[in-house]
C-alpha positions as CSV (number, residue, x, y, z in Angstrom):
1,X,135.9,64.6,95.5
2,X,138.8,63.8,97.4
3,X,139.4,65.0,101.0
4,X,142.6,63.6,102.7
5,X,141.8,63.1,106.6
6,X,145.0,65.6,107.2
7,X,144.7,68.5,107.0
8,X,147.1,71.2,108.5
9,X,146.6,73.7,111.4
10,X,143.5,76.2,110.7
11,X,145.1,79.2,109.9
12,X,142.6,82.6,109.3
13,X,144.3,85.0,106.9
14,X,145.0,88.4,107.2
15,X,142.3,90.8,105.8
16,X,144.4,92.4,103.2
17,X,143.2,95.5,100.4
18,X,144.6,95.9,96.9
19,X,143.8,99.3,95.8
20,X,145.4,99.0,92.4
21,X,145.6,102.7,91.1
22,X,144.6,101.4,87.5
23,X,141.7,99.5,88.2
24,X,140.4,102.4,90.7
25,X,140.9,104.7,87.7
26,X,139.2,102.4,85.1
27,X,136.1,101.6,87.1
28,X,136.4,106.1,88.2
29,X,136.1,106.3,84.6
30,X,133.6,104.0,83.8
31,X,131.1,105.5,86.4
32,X,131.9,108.8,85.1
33,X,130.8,107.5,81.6
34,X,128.1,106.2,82.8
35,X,126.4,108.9,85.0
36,X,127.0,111.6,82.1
37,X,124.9,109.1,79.8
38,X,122.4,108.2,81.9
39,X,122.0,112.0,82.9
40,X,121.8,112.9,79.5
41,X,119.3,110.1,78.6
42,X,117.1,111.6,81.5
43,X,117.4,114.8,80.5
44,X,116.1,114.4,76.8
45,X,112.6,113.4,77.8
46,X,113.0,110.3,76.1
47,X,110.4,107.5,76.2
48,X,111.7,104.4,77.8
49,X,114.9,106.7,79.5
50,X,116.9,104.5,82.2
51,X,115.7,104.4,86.0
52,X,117.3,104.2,88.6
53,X,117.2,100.3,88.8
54,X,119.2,100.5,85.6
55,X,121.7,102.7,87.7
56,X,122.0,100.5,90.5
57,X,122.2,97.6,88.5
58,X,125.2,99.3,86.8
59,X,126.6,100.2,90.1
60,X,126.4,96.8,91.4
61,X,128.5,95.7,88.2
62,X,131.2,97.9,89.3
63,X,131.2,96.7,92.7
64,X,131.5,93.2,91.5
65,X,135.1,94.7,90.0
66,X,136.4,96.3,93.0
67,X,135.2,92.9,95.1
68,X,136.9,90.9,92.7
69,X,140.0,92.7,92.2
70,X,140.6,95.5,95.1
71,X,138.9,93.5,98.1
72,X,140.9,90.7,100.1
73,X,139.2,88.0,97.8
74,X,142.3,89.4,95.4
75,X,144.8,89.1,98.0
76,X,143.1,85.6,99.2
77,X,143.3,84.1,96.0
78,X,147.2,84.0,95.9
79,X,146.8,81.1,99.2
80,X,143.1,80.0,98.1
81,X,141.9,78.3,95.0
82,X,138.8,79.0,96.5
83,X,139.2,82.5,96.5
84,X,140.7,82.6,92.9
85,X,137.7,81.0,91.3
86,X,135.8,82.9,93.5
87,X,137.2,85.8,91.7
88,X,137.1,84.0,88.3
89,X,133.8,84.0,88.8
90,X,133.0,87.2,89.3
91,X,134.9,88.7,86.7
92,X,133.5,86.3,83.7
93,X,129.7,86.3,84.8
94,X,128.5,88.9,87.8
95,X,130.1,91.5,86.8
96,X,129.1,91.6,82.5
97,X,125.7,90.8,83.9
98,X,125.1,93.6,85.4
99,X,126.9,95.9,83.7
100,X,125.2,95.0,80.9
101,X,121.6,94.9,82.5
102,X,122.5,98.5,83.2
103,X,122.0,99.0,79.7
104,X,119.2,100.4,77.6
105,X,118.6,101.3,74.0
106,X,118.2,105.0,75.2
107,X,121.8,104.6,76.8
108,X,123.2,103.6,73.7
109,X,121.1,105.6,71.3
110,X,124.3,107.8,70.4
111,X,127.2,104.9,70.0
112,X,125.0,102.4,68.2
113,X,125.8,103.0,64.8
114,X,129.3,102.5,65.9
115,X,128.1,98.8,67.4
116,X,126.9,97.7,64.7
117,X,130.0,98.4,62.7
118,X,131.8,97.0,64.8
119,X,129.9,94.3,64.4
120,X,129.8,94.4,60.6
121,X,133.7,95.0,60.4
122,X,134.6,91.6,62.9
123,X,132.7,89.3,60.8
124,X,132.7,85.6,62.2
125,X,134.2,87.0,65.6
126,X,131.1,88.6,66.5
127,X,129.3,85.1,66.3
128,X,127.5,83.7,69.0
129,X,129.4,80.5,68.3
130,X,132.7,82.2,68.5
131,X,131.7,83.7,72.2
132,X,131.1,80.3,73.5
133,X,134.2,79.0,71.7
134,X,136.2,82.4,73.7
135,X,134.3,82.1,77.4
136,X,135.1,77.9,77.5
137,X,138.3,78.3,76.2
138,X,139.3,81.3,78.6
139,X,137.9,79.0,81.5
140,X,139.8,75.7,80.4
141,X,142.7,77.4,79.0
142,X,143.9,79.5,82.4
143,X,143.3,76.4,84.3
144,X,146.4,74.4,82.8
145,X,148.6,73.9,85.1
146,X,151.5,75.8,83.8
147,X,149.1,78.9,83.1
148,X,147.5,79.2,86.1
149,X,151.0,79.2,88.0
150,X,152.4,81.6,85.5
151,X,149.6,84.0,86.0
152,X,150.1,83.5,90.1
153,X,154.1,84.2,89.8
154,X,154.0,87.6,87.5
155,X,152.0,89.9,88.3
156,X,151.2,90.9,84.7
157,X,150.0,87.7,83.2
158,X,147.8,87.8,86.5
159,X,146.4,91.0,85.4
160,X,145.7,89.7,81.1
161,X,144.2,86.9,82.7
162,X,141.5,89.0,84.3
163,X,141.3,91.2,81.1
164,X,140.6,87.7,79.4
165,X,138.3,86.8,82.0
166,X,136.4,90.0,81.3
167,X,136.3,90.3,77.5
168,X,135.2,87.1,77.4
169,X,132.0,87.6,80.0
170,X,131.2,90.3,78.7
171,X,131.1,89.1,74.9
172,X,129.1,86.1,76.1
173,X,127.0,87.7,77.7
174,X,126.6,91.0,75.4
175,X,124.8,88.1,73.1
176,X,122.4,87.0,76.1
177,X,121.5,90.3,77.2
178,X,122.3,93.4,74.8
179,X,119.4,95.9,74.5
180,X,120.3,96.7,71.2
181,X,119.0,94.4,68.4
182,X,121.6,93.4,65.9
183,X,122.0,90.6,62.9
184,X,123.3,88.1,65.4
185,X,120.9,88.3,67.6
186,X,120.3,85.1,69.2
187,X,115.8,83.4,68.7
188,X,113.7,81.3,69.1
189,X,115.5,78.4,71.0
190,X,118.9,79.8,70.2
191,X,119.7,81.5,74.0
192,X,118.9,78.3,75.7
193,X,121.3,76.2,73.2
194,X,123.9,79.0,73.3
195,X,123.3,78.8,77.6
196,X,123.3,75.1,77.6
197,X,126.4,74.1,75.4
198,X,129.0,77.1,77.3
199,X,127.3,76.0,81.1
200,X,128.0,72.0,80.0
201,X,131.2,72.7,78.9
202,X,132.4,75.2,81.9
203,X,130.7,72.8,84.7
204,X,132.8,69.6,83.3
205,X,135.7,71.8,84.4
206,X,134.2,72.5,87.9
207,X,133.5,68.5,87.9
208,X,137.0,67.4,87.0
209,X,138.4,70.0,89.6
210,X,136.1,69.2,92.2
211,X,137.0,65.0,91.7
212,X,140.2,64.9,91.1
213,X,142.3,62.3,93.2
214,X,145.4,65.3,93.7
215,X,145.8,68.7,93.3
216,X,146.9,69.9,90.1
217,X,148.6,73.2,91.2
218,X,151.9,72.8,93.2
219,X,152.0,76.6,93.9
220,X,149.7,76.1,96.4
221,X,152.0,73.7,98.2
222,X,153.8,75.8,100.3
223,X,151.4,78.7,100.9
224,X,149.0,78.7,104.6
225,X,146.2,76.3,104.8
226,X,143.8,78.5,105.6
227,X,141.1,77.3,108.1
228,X,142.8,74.5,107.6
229,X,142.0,73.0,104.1
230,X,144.9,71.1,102.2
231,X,145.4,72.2,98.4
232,X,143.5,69.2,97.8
233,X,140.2,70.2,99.5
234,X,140.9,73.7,98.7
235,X,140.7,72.5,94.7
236,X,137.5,70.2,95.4
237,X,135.8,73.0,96.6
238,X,136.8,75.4,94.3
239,X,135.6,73.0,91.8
240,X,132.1,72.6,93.2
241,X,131.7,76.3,93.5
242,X,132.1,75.9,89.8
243,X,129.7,73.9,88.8
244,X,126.9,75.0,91.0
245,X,128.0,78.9,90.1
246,X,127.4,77.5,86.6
247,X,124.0,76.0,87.5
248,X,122.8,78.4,89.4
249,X,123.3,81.3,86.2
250,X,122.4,78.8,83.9
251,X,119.0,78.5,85.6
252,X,118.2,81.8,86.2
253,X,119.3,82.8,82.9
254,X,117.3,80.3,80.8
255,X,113.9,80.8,83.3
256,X,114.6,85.2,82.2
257,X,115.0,84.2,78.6
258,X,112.0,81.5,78.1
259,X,109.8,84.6,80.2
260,X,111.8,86.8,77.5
261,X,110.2,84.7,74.6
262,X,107.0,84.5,75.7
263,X,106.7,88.2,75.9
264,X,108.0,88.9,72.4
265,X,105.9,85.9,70.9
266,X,102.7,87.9,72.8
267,X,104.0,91.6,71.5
268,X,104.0,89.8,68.2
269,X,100.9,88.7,68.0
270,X,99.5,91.7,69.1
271,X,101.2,93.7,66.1
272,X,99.9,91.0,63.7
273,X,96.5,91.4,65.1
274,X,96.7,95.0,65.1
275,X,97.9,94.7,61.5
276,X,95.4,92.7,60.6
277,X,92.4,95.3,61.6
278,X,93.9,98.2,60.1
């Protein structure tokens, strides 16, 4: 990691909002969804119906939208690569997380026919493989040069990048997390390879940004050195937040899905046992 011993005068930005009408309306309408289901769920007397934790954590997942792309970190990250990975970040893996951990089978009782057709119908796309192949190359690809600074000079490559950013978390992270049991499911030691491979090859990015003798994106150039970081230290550090964002989900992730295993080894057993009486 490289940190030149100049650095300009330390600037503090401007707290600045982005209430972009179609993202207020998309996440509006998501809730809306959301609330009628889980009302509906609740309602029914179902066994198993969603909680309010499942609410919250649904909630929190659209928060993580409006932070990333309606609070200054959006506004930031046209000065900051700091504040864009920062946003990066939260789009590809906070966000799907908890949206998806929102999630129950009860939820999704009345659409998942229609999953698994989906399924069904996209053949090798729905692939765990393919995910891993769609979340790495999302994360590699927008980082070239040329395709970060496009996204940064028009506003609506900006905006498919996030849609890019989001398909692709959520994908990856449907085949981590989804409560619905499909085909493709991932077993045994499949999660923690599927974790391990996408987190090695996202965190060589962070690495590579993070050491990098220069900065690789000019646009930043001639924008404020906020609190006074050089486009140079601003890249390092976006870089490390990277690879220890990467780390950090990777390890939580894979200590949730070994518990995960355990549990459904031990329900397992207990079914074959009870099996085994009658």
């Amino acid at each position: 990691m490289v940190f030149s011993g100049v650095s300009g005068p330390s600037v503090s930005p401007s707290i600045q909002w982005s209430p972009e009408p179609t993202v207020l309306i998309g996440v509006a309408a998501l809730g809306t969804l959301y609330a009628l289901a889980w009302r509906r769920a609740r309602a029914d007397g179902a066994p198993h119906a969603p909680g309010l934790g499942r609410a919250a954590l649904f909630a929190g997942g659209l928060i993580t939208v409006l932070v990333a792309l309606v609070s200054p970190i959006d506004a930031l990250g046209d000065d900051l690569l700091l504040m864009h990975m920062l946003q990066h970040i939260l789009l590809l893996d906070i966000a799907p997380i908890l949206l998806i951990l929102g999630l129950n089978k009860v939820l999704l009782r009345p659409v998942s026919r229609r999953l698994h057709a989906i399924e069904r119908s996209a053949g090798p796309l729905a692939h765990p493989a393919f995910a891993v192949l769609l979340y790495a190359g999302f994360m590699w690809g927008w980082h070239i040069p040329a395709l970060y600074d496009a996204a940064l000079h028009n506003t609506g490559v900006h905006a498919f990048e996030h849609l890019c950013f989001g398909f692709a978390g959520s994908l990856y992270w449907w085949h981590v997390l989804s409560p619905i049991r499909s085909r493709r499911r991932l077993r045994g030691l499949g999660p923690i390879a599927y974790m391990v491979a996408t987190k090695l090859l996202v965190g060589v990015l962070g690495i590579v940004l993070a050491f990098a003798p220069a900065s690789f994106y000019p646009f930043y150039e001639h924008h404020p050195h906020y609190w006074g970081l050089t486009p140079s230290e601003d890249q390092s550090m976006a870089g490390l937040l990277m690879a220890l964002e990467q780390s950090i989900v990777m390890g939580i992730a894979l200590v949730w899905l070994f518990v995960r295993m355990l549990n459904e080894s031990e329900r397992e057993a207990a079914r074959a046992e009870r099996y085994e009486v009658a």
